[in-house]
C-alpha positions, 0 to 999 in steps of 0.5 A: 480139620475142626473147622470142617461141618459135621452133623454129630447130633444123632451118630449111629454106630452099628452092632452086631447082628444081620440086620445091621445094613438094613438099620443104617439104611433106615437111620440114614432115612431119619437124618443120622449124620454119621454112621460108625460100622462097628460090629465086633467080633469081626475079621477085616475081610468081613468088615469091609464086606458090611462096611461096603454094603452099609456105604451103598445102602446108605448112599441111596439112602441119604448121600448127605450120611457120611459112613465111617469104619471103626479102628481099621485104617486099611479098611477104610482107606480100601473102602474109599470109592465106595464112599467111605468117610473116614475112620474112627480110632480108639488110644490104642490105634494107630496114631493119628497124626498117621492116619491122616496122612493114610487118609489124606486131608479130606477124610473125617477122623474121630478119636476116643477119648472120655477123660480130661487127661485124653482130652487134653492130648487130643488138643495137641492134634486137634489139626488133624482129628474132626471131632472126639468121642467122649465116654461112658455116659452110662454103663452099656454091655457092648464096651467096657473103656474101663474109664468112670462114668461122665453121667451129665456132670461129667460132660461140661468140662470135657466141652470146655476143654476140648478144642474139637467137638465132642461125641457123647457116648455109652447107652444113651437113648434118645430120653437122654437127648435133650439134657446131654444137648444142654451140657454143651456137647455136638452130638450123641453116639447111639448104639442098642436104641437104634439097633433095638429100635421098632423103627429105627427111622422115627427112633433117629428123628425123635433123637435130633428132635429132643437134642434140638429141643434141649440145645434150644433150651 
């Protein structure tokens, strides 16, 4: 599966919040290649509910913006005919080897990791994981993984040792962009700067600007 062509290089994952569709729509417009539907606290009728708004509004958008669900397997697989992608899933979801085979071989799955430890797990099922999510970054206020902080030194390794690409992820900015892109990472997972962002398109076109700047550096 890691062979598959996936643009990570700015993935939007949502917050919570009402205009949670109308900012995936506007990054989709700037060329975010992934779109995570995470908005916690949430219930798996609500969730699926934004989840099929978000993969409509984003459809019109950009079709090329493939649209994950975030941990829920049954929502995502019951979100299929809307155009749903895939899943992404924490340690603590189902494994998976099972989603997977829930999925079948054309959906996207990403998995959590952030350690070397969990990255080297992770390559015991890199035939059936896209990529992985790495993480924190930096401290953020929507998730605390209770995992050390990566900072910039931290990430080099974990490319290294990963046999799948990997994610950045935990309150990055797009200031970040192009010195996370030099530490060898595929893509960066952004959250509150696309949420809080006045124009969350041109926010999303100067993330993939400064990450190809620094990529090409």
């Amino acid at each position: 599966m890691a062979s598959r062509a996936l643009d990570l290089r700015c993935y939007f994952v949502t917050g919570a919040g009402s205009d949670v569709v109308r900012r995936a729509r506007e990054a989709a417009l700037g060329g975010a290649g992934m779109i995570q539907v995470r908005s916690k606290p949430i219930s798996a009728r609500e969730l699926y509910e934004l989840g099929r708004e978000v993969a409509l509004a984003v459809r019109e958008a950009n079709p090329e913006t493939r649209v994950l669900i975030d941990d829920r397997v049954d929502v995502a697989l019951a979100l299929r005919e809307y155009g749903v992608a895939g899943v992404h899933v924490g340690q603590d979801d189902l494994d998976v080897r099972v989603v997977r085979e829930l999925l079948g071989p054309e959906a996207i799955i990403g998995l959590t990791t952030g350690t070397l430890e969990l990255v080297e797990k992770a390559n015991e099922v890199a035939e059936v994981i896209d990529y992985i999510g790495a993480g924190p970054f930096r401290a953020t206020p929507t998730k605390d993984s209770g995992r050390p902080l990566l900072g910039l030194t931290g990430y080099p390794e974990l490319v290294r040792a990963s046999a799948v690409p990997v994610v950045a992820i935990g309150d990055i900015t797009a200031e970040d962009a192009a010195d996370l892109a030099r530490t060898g990472v595929d893509g960066l997972a952004i959250v509150r700067a696309i949420m809080n962002a006045p124009d969350a398109t041109a926010y999303v076109r100067h993330t993939i600007s400064e990450f190809e700047r620094g990529r090409n550096c």
